[in-house]
C-alpha positions as CSV (number, residue, x, y, z in Angstrom):
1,X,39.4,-18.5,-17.5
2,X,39.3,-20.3,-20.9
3,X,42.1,-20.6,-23.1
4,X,40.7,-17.9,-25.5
5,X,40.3,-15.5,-22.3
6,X,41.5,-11.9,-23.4
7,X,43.0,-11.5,-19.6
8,X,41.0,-10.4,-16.6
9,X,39.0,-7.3,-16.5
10,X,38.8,-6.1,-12.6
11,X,35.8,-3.4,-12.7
12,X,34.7,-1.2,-10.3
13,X,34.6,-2.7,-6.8
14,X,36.1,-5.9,-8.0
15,X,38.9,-7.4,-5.2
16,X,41.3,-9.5,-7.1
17,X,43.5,-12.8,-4.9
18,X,45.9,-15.3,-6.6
19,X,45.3,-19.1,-5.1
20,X,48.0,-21.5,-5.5
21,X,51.2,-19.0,-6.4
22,X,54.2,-20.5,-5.9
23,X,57.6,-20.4,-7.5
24,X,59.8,-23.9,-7.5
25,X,63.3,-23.8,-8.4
26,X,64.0,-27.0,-10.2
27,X,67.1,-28.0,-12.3
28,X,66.7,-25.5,-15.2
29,X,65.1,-22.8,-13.0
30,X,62.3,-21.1,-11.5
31,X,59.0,-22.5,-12.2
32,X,55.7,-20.9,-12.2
33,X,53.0,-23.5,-11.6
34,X,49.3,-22.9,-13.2
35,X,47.8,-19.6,-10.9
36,X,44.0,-19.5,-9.8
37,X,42.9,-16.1,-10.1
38,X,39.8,-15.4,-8.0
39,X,37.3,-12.6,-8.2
40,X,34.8,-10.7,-5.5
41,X,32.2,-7.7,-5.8
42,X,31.5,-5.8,-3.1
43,X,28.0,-5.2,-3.7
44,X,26.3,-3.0,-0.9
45,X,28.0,0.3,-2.5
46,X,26.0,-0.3,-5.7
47,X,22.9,-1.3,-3.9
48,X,23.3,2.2,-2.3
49,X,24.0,4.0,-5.6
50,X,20.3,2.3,-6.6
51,X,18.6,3.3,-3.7
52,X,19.4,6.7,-3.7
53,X,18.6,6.8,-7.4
54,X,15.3,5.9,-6.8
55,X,15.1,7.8,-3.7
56,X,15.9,10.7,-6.1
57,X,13.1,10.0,-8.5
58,X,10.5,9.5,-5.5
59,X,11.1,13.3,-4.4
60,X,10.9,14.3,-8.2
61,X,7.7,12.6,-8.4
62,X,6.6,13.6,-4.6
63,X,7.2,17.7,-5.7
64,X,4.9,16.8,-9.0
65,X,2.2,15.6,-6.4
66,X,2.4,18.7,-4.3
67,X,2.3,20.9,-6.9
68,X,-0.6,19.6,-8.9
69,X,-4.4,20.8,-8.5
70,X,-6.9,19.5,-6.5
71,X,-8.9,19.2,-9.6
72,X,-6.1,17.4,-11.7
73,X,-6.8,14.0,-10.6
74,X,-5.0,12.2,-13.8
75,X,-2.1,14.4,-12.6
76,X,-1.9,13.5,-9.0
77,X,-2.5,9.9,-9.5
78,X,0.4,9.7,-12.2
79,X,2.8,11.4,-9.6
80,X,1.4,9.4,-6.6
81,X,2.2,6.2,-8.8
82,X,5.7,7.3,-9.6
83,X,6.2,8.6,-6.1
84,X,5.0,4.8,-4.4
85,X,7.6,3.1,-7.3
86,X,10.5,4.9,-6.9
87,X,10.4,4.3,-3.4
88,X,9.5,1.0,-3.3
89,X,12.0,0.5,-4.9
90,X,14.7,2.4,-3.2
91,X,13.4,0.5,0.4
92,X,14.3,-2.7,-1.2
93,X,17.4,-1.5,-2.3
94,X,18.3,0.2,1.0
95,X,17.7,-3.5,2.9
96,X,19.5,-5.0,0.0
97,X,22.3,-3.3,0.8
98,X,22.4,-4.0,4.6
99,X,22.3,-8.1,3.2
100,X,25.6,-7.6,0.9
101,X,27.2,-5.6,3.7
102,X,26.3,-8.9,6.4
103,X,27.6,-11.0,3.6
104,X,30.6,-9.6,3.0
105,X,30.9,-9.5,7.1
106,X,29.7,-12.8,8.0
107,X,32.8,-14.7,7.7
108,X,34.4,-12.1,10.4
109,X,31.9,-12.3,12.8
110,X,32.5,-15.7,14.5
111,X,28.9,-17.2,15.0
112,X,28.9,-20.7,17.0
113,X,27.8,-23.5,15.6
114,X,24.9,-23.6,18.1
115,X,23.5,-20.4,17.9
116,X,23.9,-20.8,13.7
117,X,21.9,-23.6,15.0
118,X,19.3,-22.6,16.6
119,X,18.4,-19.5,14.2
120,X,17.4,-22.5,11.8
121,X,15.2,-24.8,14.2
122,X,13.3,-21.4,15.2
123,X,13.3,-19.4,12.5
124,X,14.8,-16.5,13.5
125,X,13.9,-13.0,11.9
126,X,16.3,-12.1,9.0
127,X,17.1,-8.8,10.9
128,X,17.5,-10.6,14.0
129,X,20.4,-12.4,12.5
130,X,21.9,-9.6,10.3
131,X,21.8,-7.1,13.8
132,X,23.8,-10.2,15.6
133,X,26.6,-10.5,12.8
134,X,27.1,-6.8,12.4
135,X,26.9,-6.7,15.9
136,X,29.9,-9.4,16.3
137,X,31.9,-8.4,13.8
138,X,32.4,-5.2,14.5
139,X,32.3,-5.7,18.5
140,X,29.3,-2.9,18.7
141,X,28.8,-1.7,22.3
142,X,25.0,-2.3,23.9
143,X,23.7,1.3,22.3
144,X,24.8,1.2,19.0
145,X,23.8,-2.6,18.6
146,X,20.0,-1.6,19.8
147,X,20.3,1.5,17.5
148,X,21.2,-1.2,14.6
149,X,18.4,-3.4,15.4
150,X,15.6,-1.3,15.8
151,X,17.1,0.1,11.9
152,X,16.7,-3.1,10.9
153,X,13.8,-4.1,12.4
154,X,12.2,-1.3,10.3
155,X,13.7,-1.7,7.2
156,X,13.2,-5.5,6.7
157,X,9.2,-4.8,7.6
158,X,8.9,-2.3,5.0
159,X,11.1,-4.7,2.9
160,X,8.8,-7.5,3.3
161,X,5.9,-5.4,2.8
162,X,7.0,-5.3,-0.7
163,X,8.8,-8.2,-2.0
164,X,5.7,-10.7,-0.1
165,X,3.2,-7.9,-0.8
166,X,-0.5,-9.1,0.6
167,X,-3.8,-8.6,-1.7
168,X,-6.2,-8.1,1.0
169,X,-8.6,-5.6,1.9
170,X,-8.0,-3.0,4.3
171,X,-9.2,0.3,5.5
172,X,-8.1,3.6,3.7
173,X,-5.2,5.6,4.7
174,X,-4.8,9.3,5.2
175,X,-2.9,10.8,2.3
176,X,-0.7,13.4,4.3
177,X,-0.7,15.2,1.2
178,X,-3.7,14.1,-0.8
179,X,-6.0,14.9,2.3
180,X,-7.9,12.0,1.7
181,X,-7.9,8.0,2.1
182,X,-5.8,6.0,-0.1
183,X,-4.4,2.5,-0.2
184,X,-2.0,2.4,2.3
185,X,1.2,1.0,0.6
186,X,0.5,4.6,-1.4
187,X,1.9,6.3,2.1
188,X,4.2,3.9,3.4
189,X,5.9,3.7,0.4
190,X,6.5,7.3,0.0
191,X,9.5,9.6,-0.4
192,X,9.6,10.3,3.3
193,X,9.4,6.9,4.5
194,X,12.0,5.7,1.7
195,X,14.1,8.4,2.8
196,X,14.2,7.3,6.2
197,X,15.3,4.0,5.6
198,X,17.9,5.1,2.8
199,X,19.2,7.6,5.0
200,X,19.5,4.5,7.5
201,X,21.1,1.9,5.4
202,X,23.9,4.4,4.3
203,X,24.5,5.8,7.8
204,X,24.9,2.5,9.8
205,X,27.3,1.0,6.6
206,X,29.5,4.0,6.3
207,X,29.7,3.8,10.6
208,X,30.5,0.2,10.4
209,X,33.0,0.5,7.6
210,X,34.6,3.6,9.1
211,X,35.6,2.0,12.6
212,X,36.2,-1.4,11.7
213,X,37.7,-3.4,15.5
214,X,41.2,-3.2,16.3
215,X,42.0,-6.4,16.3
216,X,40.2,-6.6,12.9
217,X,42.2,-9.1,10.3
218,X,43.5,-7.4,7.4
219,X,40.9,-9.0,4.8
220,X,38.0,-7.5,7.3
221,X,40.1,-3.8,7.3
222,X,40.5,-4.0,3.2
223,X,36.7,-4.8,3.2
224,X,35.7,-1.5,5.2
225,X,38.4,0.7,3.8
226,X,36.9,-0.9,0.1
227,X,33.6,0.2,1.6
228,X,34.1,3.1,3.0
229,X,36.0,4.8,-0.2
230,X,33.1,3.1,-2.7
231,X,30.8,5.0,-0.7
232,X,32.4,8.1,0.3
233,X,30.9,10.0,-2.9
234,X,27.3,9.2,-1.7
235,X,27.5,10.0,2.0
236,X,28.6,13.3,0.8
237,X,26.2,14.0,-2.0
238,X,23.7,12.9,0.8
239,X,24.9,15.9,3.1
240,X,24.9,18.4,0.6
241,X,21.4,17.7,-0.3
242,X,19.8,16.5,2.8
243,X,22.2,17.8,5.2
244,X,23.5,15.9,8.4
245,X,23.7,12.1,7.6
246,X,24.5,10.7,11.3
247,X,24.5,12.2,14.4
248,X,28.1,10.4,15.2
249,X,32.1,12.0,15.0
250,X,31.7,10.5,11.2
251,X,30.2,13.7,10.2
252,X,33.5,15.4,11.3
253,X,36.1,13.1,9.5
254,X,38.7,15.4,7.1
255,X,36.9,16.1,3.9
């Protein structure tokens, strides 16, 4: 903070710690000496709040498509446009979201130096290493760590697909709803696709964030329970208008 600094303003998500604070009693008193004050966003809850925005605007354009005619073609190629950018862009939200969540995890999840290691000299796959920190940090058991990976797997492929898209040629693409051949990104960018792989990336961080380990540190419980209660609202608003979000006891939780 600069000396013209009107105070700290701790917005939504914001996690506040003091560094340094200490209190010295010397001859005429207590002392305060100077106090670091640190600030951290959690940022997977807004990275939610954006996918699901767009993933709302993708089904708004998706209904435009179904219901325009066959002859309309301006019409059904504004809403097919709209349709592949909104979920676009919710997909790279959704997997932007599972990288704040391993960020904000990584610390807890006790990698070795060799296996840290050995992701460099080979290059491991980004998902690969975002499944193995989930999976450490929150001691997942064999299913529910596959379950996570294959997620992942998915989600950083369609990811990828659009953040290093390719400008080559390839055959067209049935149009499930068109019924006929399009560019293929047209179809795998899609509301159903993009809902998939929201619906994934808010699943797997509210189950994460709602059973952290029991022998979890207290910064690693604050960080879920943050979590969690950022993204309480959204799991909800999910179930009311998709219905069931997971297929786990989380769905059962007191309302």
């Amino acid at each position: 903070m600069t000396e013209r600094s009107g105070g700290v303003f701790v917005g939504r998500g914001v996690s506040l710690r003091l560094r340094n604070l200490q209190i010295r009693f010397g001859p005429d008193g207590p002392e305060i000496p100077p106090v670091t004050v640190e600030l951290s966003l959690g940022m997977a809850p807004f990275w939610l709040e954006i996918a699901l925005k767009h993933l709302a605007e993708a089904e708004a354009h998706h209904g435009v498509l179904l219901a325009a005619k066959p002859d309309d073609g301006q019409g059904r190629a504004v809403a097919l446009e709209g349709e592949f950018c909104s979920g676009m862009q919710a997909i790279v939200a959704a997997a932007t979201a599972i990288d704040a969540l391993y960020a904000q995890v990584k610390p807890f999840a006790e990698i070795p130096d060799d296996v840290a290691a050995a992701w460099r000299t080979n290059g491991t796959a980004r998902y690969k290493q975002v499944a193995e920190v989930l999976r450490r940090a929150f001691h997942l058991k064999d299913r529910r760590a596959a379950n996570l990976r294959r997620a992942l797997k998915e989600t950083y492929r369609f990811r990828d697909w659009a953040v290093h898209p390719e400008s080559s040629f390839s055959v067209p693409v049935l149009h499930p709803d068109l019924g006929a051949g399009t560019e293929w990104r047209f179809v795998a960018f899609g509301f159903a696709i993009a809902k998939q792989i929201v619906r994934a990336a808010l699943a797997f961080t509210a189950l994460l964030a709602w059973k952290p380990p029991e022998a979890a540190s207290e910064p690693f419980r604050q960080v879920c329970a943050d979590t969690l209660a950022r993204i309480d609202p959204l799991t909800r608003e999910w179930c009311q208008k998709y219905g069931q979000l997971t297929d786990d006891e989380f769905e059962r939780r007191p309302a």
